[in-house]
N, CA, C and O atoms as a GROMACS GRO file, in nm:
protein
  476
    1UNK      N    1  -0.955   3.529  -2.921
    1UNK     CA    2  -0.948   3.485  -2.782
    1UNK      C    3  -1.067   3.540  -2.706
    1UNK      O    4  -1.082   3.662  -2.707
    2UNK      N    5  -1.150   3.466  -2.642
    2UNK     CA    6  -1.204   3.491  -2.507
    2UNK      C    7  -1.220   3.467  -2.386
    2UNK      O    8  -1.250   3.356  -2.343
    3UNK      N    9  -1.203   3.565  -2.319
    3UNK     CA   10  -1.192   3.588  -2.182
    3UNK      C   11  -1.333   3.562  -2.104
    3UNK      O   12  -1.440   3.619  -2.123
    4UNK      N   13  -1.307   3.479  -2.030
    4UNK     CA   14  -1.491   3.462  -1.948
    4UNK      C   15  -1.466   3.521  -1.788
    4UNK      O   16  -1.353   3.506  -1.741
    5UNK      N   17  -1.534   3.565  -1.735
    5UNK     CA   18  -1.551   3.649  -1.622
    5UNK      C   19  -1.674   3.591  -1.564
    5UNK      O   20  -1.778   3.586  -1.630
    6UNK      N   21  -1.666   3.546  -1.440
    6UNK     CA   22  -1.801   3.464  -1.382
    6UNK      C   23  -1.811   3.540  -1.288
    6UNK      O   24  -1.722   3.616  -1.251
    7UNK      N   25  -1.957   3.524  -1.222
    7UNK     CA   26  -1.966   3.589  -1.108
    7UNK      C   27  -2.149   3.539  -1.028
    7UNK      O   28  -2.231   3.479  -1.099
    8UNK      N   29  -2.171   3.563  -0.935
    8UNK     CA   30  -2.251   3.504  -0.890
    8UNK      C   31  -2.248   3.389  -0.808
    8UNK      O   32  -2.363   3.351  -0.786
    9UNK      N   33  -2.139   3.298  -0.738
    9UNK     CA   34  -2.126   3.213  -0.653
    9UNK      C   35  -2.174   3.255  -0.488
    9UNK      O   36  -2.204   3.357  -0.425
   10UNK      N   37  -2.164   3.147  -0.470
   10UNK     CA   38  -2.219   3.193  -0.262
   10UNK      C   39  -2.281   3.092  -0.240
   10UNK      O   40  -2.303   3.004  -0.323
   11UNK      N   41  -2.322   3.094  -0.113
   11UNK     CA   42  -2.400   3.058  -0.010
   11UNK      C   43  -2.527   3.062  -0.070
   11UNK      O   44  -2.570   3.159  -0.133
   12UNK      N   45  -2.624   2.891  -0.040
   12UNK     CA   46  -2.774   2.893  -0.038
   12UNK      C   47  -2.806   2.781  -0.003
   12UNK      O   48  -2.745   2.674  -0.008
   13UNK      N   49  -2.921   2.812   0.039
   13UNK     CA   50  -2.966   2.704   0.130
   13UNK      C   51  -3.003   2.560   0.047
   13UNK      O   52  -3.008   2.578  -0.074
   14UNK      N   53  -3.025   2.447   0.084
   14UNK     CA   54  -3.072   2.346  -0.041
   14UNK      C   55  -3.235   2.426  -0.044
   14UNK      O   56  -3.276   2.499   0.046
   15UNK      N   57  -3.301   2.396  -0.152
   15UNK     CA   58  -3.385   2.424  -0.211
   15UNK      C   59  -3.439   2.560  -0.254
   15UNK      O   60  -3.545   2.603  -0.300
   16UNK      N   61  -3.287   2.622  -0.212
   16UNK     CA   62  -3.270   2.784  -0.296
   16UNK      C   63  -3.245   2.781  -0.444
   16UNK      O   64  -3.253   2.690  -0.526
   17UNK      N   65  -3.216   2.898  -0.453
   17UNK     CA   66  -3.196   2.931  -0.608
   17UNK      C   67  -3.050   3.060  -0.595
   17UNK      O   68  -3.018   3.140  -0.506
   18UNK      N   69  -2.994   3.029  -0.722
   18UNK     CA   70  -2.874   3.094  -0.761
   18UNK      C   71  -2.875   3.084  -0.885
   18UNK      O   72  -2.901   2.985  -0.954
   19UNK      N   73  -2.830   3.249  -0.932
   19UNK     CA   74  -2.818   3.274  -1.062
   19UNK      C   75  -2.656   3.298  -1.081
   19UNK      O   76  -2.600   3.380  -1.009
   20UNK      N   77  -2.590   3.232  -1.171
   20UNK     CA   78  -2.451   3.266  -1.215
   20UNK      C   79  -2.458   3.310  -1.352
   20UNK      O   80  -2.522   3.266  -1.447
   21UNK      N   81  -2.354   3.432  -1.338
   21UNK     CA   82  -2.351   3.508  -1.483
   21UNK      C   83  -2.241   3.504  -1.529
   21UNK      O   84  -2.158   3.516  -1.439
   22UNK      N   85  -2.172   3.486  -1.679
   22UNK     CA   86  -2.075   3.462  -1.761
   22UNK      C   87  -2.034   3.602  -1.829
   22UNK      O   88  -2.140   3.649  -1.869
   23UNK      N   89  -1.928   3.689  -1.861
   23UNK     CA   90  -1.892   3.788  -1.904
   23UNK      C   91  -1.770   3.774  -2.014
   23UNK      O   92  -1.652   3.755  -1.984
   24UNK      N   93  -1.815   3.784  -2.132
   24UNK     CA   94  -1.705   3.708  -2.234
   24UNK      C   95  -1.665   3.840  -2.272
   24UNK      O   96  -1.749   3.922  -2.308
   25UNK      N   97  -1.529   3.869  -2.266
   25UNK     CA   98  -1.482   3.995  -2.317
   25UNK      C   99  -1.406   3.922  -2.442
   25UNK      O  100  -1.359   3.809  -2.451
   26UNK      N  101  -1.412   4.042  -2.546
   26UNK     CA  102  -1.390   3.953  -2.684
   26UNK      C  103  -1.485   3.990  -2.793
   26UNK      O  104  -1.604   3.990  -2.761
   27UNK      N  105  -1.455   4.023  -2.922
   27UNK     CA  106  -1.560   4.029  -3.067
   27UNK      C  107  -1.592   3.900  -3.087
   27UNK      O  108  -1.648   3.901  -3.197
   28UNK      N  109  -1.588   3.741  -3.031
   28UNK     CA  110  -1.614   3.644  -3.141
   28UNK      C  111  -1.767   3.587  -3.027
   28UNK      O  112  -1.829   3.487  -3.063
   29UNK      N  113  -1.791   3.629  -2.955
   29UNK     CA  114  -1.887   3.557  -2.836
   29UNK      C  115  -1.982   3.516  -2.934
   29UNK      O  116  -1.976   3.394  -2.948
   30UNK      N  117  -2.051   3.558  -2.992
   30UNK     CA  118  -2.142   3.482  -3.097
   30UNK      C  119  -2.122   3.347  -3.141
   30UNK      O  120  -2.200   3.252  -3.138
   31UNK      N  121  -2.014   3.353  -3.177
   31UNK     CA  122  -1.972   3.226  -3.295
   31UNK      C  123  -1.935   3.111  -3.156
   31UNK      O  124  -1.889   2.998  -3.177
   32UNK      N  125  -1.965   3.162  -3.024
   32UNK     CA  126  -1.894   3.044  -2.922
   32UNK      C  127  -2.026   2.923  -2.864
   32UNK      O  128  -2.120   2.971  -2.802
   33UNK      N  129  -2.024   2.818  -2.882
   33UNK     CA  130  -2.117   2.731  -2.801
   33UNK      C  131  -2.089   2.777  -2.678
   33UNK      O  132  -1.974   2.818  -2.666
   34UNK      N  133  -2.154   2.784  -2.586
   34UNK     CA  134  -2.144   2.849  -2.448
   34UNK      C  135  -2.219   2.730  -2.373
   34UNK      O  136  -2.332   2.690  -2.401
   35UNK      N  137  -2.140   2.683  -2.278
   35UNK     CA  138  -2.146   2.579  -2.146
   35UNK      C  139  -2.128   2.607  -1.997
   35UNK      O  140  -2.022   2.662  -1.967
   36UNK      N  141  -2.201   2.583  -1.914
   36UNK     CA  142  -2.148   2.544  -1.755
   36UNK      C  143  -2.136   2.424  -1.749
   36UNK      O  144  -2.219   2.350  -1.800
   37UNK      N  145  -1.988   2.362  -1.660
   37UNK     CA  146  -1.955   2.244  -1.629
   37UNK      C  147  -1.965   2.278  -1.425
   37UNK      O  148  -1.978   2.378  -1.354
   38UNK      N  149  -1.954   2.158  -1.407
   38UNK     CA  150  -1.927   2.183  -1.255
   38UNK      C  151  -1.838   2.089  -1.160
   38UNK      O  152  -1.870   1.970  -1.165
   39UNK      N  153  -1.775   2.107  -1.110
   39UNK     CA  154  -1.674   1.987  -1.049
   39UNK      C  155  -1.691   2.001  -0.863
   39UNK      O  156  -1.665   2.093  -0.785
   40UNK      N  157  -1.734   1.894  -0.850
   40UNK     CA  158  -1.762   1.850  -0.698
   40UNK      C  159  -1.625   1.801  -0.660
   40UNK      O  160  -1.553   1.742  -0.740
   41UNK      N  161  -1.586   1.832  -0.514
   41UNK     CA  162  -1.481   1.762  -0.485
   41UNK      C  163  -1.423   1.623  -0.480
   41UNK      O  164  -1.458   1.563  -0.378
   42UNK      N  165  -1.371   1.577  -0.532
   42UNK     CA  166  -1.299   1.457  -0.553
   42UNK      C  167  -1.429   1.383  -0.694
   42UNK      O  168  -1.461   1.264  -0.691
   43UNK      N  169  -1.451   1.421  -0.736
   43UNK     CA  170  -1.548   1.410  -0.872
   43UNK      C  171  -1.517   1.509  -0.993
   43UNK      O  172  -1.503   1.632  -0.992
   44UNK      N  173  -1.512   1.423  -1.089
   44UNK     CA  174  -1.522   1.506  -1.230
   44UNK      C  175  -1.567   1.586  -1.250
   44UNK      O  176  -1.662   1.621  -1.180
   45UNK      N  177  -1.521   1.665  -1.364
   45UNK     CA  178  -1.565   1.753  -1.430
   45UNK      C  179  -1.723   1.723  -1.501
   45UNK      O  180  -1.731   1.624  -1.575
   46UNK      N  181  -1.805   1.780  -1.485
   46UNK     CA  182  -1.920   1.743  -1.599
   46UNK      C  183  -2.032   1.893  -1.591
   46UNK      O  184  -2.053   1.984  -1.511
   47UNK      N  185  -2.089   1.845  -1.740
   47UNK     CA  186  -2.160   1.957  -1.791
   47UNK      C  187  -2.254   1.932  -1.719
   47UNK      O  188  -2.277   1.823  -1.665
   48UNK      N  189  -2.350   2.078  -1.708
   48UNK     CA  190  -2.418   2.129  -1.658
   48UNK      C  191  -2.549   2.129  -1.789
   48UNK      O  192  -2.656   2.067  -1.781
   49UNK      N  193  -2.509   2.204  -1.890
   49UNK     CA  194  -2.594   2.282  -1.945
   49UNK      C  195  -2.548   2.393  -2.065
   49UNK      O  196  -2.484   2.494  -2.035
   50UNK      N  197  -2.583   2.366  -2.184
   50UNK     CA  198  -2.518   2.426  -2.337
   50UNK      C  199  -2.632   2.526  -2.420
   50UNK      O  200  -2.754   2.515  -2.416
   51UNK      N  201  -2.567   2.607  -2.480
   51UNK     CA  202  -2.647   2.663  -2.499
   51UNK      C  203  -2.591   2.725  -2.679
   51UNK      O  204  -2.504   2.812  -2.673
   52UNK      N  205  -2.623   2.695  -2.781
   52UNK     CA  206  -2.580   2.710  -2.901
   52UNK      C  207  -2.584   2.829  -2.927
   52UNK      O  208  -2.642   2.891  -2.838
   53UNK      N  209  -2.534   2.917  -3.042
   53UNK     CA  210  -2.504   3.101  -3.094
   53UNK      C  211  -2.676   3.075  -3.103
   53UNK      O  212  -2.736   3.134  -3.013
   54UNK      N  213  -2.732   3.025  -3.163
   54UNK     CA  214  -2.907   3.009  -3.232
   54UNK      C  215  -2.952   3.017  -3.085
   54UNK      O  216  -3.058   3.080  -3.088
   55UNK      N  217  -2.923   2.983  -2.958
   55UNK     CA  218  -3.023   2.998  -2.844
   55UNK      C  219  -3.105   2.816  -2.778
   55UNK      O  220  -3.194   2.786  -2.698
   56UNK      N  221  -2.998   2.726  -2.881
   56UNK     CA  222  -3.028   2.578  -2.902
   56UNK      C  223  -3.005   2.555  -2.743
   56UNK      O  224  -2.897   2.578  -2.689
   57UNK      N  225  -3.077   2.524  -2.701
   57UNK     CA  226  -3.031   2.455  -2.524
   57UNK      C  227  -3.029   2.312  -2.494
   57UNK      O  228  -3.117   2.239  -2.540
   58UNK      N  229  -2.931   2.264  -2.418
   58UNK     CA  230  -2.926   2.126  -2.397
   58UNK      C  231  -2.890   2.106  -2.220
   58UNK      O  232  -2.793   2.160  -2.167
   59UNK      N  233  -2.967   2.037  -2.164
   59UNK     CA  234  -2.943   2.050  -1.997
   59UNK      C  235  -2.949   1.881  -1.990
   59UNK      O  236  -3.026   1.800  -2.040
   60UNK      N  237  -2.792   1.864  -1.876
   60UNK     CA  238  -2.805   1.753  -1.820
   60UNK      C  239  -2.910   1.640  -1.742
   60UNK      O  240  -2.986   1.687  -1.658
   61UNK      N  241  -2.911   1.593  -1.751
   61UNK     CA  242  -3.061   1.561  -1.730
   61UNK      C  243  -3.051   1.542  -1.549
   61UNK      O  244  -3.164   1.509  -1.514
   62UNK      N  245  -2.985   1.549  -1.459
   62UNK     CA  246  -2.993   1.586  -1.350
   62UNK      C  247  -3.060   1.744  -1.315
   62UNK      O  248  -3.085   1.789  -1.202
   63UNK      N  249  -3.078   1.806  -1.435
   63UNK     CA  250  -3.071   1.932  -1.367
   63UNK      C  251  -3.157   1.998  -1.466
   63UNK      O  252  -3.161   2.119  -1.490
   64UNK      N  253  -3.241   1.884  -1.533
   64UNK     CA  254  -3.369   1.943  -1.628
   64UNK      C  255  -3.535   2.022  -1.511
   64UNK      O  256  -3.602   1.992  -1.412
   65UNK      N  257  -3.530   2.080  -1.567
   65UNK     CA  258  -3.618   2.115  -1.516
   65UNK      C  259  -3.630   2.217  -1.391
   65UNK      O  260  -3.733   2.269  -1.348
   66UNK      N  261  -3.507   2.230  -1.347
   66UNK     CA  262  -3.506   2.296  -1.238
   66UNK      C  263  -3.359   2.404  -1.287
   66UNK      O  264  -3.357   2.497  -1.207
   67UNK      N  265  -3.246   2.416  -1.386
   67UNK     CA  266  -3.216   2.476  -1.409
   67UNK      C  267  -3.214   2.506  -1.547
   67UNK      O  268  -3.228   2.412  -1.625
   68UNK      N  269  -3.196   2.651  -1.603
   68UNK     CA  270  -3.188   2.709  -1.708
   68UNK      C  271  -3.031   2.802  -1.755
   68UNK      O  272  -2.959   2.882  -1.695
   69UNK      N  273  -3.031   2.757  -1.854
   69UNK     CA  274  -2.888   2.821  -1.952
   69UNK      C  275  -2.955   2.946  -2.087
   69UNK      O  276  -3.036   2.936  -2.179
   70UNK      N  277  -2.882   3.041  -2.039
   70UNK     CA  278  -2.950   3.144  -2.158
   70UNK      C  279  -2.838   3.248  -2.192
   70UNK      O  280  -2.743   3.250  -2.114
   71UNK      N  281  -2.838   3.331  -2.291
   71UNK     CA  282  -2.735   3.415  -2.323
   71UNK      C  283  -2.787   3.545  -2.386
   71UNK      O  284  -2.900   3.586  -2.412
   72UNK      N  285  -2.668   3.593  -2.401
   72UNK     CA  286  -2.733   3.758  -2.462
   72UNK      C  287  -2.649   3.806  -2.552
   72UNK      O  288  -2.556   3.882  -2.522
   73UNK      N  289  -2.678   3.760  -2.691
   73UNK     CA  290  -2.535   3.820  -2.756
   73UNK      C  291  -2.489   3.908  -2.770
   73UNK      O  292  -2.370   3.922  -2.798
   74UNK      N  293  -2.585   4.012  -2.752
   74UNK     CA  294  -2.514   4.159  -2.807
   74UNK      C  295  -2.436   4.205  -2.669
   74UNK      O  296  -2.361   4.302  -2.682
   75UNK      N  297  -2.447   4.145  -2.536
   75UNK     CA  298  -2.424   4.193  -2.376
   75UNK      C  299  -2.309   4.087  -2.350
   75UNK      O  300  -2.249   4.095  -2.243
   76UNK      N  301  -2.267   3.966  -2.461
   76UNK     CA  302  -2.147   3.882  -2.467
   76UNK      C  303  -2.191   3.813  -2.298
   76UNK      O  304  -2.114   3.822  -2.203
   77UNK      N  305  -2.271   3.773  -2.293
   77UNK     CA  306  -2.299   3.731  -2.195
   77UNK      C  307  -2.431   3.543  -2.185
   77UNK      O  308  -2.529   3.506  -2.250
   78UNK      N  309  -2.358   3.488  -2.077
   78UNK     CA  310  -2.428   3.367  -2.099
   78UNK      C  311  -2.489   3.351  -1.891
   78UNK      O  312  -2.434   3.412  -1.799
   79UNK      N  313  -2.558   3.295  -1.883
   79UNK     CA  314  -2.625   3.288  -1.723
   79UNK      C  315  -2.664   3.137  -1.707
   79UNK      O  316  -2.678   3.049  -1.793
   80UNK      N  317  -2.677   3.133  -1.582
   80UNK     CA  318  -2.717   3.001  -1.551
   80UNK      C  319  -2.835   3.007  -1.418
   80UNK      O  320  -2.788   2.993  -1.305
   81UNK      N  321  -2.972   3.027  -1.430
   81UNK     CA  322  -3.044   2.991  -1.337
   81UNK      C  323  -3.055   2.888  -1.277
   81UNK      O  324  -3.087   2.800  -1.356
   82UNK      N  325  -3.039   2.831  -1.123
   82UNK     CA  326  -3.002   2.735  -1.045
   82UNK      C  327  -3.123   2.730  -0.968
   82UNK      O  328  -3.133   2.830  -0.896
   83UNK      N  329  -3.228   2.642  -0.956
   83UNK     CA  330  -3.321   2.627  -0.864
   83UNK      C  331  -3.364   2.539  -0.838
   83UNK      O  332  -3.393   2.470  -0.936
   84UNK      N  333  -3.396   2.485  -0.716
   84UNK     CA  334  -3.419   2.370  -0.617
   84UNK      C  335  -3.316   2.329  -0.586
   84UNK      O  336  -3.307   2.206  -0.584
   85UNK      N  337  -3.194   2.407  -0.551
   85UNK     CA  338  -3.063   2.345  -0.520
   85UNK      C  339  -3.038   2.185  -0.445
   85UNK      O  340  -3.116   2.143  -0.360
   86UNK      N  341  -2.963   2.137  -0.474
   86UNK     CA  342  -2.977   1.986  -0.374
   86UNK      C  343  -2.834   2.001  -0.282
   86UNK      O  344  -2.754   2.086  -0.320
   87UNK      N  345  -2.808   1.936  -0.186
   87UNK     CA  346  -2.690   1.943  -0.099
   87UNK      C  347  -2.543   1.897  -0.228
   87UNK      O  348  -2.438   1.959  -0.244
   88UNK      N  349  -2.586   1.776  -0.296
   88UNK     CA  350  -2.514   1.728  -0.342
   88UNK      C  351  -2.446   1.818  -0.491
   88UNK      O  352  -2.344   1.782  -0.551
   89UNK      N  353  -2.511   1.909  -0.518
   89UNK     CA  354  -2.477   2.010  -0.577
   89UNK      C  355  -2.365   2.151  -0.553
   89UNK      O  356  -2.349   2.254  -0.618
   90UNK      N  357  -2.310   2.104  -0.443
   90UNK     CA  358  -2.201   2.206  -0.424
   90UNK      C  359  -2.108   2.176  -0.518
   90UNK      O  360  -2.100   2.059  -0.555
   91UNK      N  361  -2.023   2.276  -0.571
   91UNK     CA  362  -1.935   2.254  -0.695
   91UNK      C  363  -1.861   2.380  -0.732
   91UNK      O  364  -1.898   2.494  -0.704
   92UNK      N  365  -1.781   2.355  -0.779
   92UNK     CA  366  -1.731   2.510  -0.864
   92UNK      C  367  -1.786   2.501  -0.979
   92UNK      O  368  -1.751   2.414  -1.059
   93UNK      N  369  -1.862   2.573  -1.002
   93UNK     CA  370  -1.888   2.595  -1.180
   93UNK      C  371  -1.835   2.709  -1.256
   93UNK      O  372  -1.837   2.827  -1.223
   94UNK      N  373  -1.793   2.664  -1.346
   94UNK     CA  374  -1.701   2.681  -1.478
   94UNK      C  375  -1.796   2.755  -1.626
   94UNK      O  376  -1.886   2.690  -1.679
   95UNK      N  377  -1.775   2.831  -1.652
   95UNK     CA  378  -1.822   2.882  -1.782
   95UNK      C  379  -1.728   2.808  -1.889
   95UNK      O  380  -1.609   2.783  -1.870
   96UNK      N  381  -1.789   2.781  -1.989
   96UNK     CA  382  -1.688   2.780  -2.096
   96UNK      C  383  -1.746   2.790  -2.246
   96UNK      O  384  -1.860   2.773  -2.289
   97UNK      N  385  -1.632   2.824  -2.308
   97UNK     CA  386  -1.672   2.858  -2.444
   97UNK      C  387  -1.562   2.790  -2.544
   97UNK      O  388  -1.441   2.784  -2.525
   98UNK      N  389  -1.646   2.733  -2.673
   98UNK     CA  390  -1.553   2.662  -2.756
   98UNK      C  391  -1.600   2.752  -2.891
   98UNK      O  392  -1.709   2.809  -2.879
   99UNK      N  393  -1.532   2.768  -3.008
   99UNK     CA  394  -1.578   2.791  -3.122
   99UNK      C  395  -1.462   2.723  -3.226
   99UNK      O  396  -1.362   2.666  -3.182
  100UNK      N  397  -1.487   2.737  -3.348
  100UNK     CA  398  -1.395   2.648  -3.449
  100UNK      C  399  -1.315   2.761  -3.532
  100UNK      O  400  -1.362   2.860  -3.588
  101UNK      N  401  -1.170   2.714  -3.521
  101UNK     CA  402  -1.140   2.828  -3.567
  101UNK      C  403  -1.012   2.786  -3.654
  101UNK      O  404  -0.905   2.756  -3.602
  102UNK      N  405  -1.038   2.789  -3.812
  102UNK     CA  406  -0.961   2.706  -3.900
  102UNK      C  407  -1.011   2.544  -3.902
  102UNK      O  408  -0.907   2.479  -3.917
  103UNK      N  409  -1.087   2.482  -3.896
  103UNK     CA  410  -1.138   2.365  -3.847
  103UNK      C  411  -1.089   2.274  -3.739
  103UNK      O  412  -1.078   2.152  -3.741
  104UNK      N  413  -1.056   2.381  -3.620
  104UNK     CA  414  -1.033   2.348  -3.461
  104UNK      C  415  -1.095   2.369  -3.381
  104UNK      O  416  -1.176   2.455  -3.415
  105UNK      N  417  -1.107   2.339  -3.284
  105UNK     CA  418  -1.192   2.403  -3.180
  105UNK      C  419  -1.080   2.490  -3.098
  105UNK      O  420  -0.964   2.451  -3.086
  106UNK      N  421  -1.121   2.594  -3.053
  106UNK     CA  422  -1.075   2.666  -2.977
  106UNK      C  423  -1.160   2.736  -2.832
  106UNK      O  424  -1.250   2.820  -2.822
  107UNK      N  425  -1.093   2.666  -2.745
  107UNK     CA  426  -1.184   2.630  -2.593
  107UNK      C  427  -1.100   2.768  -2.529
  107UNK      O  428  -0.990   2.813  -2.560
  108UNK      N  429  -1.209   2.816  -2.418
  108UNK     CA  430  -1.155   2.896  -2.315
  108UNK      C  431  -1.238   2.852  -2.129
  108UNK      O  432  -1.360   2.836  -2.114
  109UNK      N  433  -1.196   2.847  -2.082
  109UNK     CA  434  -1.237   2.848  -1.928
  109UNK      C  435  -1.258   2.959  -1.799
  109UNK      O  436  -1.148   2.991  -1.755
  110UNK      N  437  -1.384   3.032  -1.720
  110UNK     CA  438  -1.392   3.053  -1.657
  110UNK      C  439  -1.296   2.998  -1.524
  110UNK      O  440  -1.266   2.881  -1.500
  111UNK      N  441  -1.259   3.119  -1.448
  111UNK     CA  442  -1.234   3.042  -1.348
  111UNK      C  443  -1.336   2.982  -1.217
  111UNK      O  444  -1.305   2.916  -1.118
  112UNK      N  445  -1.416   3.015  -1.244
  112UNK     CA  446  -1.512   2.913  -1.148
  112UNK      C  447  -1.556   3.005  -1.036
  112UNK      O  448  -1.469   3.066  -0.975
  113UNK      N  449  -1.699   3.024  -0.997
  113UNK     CA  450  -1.733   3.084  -0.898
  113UNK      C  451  -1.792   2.968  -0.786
  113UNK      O  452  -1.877   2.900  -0.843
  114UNK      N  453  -1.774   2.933  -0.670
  114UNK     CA  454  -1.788   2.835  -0.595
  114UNK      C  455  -1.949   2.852  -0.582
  114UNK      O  456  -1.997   2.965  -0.578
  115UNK      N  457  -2.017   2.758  -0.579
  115UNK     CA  458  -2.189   2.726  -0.523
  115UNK      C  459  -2.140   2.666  -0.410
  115UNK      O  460  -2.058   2.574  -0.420
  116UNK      N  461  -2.196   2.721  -0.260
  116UNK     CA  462  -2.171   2.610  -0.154
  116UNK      C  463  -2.301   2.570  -0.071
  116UNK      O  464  -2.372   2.661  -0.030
  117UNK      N  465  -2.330   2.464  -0.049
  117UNK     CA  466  -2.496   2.463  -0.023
  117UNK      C  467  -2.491   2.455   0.102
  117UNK      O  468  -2.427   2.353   0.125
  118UNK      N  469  -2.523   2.507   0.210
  118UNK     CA  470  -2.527   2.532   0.374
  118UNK      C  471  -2.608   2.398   0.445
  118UNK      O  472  -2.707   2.362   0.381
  119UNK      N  473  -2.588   2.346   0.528
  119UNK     CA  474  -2.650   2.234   0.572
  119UNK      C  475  -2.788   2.287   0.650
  119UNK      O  476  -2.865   2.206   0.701
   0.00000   0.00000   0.00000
């Protein structure tokens, strides 16, 4: 089982920057694909940005280039650099982690630190 611990939400202006950090308590954080999703109000759930045990990165393509997904295995830890914020980017974002376990996946969820972008 892992436990994700987020932190880093708040207040920024559009064309700020915010860093959110992921805290996986747990021995298996290695073996976990590690993701931010983000959910806007009255809008879906959707990924952000993945990041494989190897350091493999994959970013939504809304959010190439201006944000970054990275991790630290030995610190069980995954981050999300946020920059050039847009208004339309307010969201709760979600850490999450899946790994296979018996040939299942076995998912866990952050509870979400709010991004709110100030007008």
């Amino acid at each position: 089982q892992v436990q994700l611990v987020e932190s880093g939400g708040g207040l920024v202006q559009p064309g700020g920057s915010l860093r959110l950090s992921c805290a996986a308590l747990g021995s298996t954080f290695r073996n976990n694909l590690m993701s931010w999703y983000r959910q806007a109000r009255g809008k879906q759930r959707e990924v952000v940005a993945t990041i494989s045990s190897d350091g493999t990165t994959n970013d939504a393509d809304p959010v190439k280039g201006r944000f970054t997904i990275s991790r630290h295995n030995a610190k069980h830890t995954v981050s999300l650099q946020m920059n050039t914020l847009k208004p339309e980017e307010k969201a709760v974002y979600y850490c999450y982690a899946v790994r296979t376990v018996f040939g299942r996946p076995r998912e866990n969820w952050g509870q979400g630190p709010q991004v709110t972008l100030s007008s």
